[in-house]
N, C-alpha and C positions, 0 to 999 in steps of 0.2 A: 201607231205610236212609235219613236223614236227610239232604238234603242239606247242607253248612255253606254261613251265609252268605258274601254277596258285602259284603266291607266295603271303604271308601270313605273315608280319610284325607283332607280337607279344609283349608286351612289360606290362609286369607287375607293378604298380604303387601303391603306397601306401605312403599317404601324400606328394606327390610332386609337389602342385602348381606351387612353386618359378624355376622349374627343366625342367621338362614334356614340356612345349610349346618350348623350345627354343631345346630339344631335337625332337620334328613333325617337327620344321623347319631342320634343318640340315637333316632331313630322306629324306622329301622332295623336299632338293634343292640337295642330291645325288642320290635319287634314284623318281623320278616324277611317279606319275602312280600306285605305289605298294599302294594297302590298307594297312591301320594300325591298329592294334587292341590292344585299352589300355583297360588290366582289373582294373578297380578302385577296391582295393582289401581294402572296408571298409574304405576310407582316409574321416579324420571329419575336411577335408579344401577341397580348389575347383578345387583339381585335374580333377573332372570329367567334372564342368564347365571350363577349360583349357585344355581339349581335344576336347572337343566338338567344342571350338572355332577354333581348328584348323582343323577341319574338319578331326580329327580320329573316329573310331566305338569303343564305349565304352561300356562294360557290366561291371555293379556294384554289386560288391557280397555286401549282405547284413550288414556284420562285417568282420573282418579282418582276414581272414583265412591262410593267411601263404604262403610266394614265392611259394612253390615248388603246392597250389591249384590253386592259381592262373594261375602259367603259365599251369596248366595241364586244365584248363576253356579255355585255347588259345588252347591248340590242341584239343579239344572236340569239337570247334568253327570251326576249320580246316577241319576236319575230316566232321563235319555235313554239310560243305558248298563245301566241294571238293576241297582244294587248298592241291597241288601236292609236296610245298616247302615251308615251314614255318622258318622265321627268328626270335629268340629271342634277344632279347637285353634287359638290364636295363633303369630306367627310370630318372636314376639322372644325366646323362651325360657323365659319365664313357667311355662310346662306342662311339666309334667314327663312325660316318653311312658313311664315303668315305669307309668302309671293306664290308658294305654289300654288295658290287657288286663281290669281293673276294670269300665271304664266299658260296653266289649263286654259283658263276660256278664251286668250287672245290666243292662241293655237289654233282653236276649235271653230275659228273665223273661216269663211269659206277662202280666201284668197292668201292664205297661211298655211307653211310649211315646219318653218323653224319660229322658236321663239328665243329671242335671248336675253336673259337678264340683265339690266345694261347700269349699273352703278354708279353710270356718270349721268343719268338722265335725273336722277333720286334728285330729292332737295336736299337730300343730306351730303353732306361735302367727303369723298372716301382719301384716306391719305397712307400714300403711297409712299416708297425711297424713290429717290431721281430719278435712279434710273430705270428702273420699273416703267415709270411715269412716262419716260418719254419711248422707252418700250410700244407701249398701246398706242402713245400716239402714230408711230412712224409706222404700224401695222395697222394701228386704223384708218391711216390715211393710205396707205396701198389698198387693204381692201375697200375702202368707200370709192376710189379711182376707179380701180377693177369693176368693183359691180354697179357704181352709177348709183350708189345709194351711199347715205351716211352710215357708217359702222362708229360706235361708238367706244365700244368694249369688246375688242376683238380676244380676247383672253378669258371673258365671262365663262364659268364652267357652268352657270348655272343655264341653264336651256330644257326646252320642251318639244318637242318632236313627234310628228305626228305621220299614219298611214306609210306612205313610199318612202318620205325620209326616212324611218326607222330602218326598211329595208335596204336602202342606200348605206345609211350608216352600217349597216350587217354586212356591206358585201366586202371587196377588196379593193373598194374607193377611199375609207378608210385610212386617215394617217395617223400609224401606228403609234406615234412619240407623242406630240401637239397636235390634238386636234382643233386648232387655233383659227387665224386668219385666212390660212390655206383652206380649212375644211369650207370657211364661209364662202372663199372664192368658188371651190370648185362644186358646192351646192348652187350660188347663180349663175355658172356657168351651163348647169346642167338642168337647168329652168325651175328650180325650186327658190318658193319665194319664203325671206328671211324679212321677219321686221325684231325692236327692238322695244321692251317696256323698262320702264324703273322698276330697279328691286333696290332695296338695302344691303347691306353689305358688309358687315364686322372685320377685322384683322384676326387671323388666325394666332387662338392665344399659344396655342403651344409647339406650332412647327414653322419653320422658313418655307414660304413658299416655291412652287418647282423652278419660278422665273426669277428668283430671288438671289444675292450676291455671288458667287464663282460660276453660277450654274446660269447668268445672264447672258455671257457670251458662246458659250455652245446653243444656249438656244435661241437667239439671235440670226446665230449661223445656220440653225435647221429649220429655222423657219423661212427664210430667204430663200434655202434650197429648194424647202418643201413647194413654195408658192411658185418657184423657177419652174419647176417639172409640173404644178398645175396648170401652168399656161401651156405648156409646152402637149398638154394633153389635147385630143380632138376633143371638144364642148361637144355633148350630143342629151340634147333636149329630150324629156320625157315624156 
């Protein structure tokens, strides 16, 4: 008999008191049973006292280290505890957790590594500022070139992860800032296969998001770099 996986809810946090609990309820009235694990990444409100009441596992980094340390503390966590499938999602509500059960079993496909949430495949129409918008495009169409596949939503934070990717994500392949476009590239570079599902998708009610107005052009610019030095890596297949 089969064993079922060990799956591994994931969810990166930083200042999201007013967000975070009403996000453990929703995970929990769709998916019961799954551990959760919120990194408090430095928030100086009571993010970490709001997970805890909902009876999530919380590791608090010290100061504010940045999305892409944070969620890579969730696969480090994974990897050190043995869970087989790791779900990531954001913490401001964005994600909608009736897709975690989605994102699970297209994972769990044999010829699947990565899953990605993909927001533009939905029938529902997601609406974006300009330039946001043409943000994904110009990163979705580098990485679809790149890897010879369509990327739709190379920004989705919502993702699923399974076996060696998890450990991959754990190592020091890893992009510390954005784990974006770049990460997608240098996952098919490195012979792990990414496909993409529709998920839903809300507009965060209460924060700008990381790619959002002044903070567009530095990350613009690190991701460019980022994806520069991916190429520039030797691809060595798994």
């Amino acid at each position: 008999m089969t064993k079922p996986p060990k799956i591994l809810i994931v969810i990166p946090a930083h200042n999201e008191e007013k967000n975070i609990g009403a996000v453990l309820k929703g995970i929990q009235k769709q998916s019961p049973g799954f551990p959760i694990l919120v990194i408090n990444d430095g928030s100086s409100d009571n993010t970490e006292k709001v997970a805890l009441e909902h009876n999530a596992e919380v590791i608090s980094l010290p100061y504010n280290s940045g999305y892409g340390i944070a969620l890579q503390t969730g696969f480090l966590y994974a990897v050190k505890n043995d869970f087989s499938i790791v779900v990531q999602m954001d913490s401001d509500g964005q994600h909608d957790p009736a897709d975690i059960k989605d994102l699970i079993e297209a994972v769990r496909m044999k010829n699947c590594d990565v899953v990605i949430g993909s927001r533009f495949l939905s029938k529902e129409s997601y609406k974006s500022s300009l330039a946001r918008h043409a943000g994904m495009l110009l990163f979705g169409g580098i990485a679809s070139f790149l890897c010879g596949q369509k990327v739709t939503d190379p920004t989705s934070g919502f993702q699923a992860l399974k076996g060696q990717a998890i450990e991959f994500a754990a190592s020091d392949n890893y992009p510390p800032d954005y784990p974006d476009a770049d990460f997608i590239i240098l996952l098919n570079r490195c012979g792990f296969k990414v496909k993409e599902i529709p998920v839903t998708m809300h507009a965060s009610p209460e924060k700008e998001s990381m790619h959002h107005g002044h903070k567009t052009i530095y990350y613009v610019f690190k991701m460019f770099l980022s994806i520069f030095v991916t190429l520039l890596r030797r691809s060595t297949k798994r």
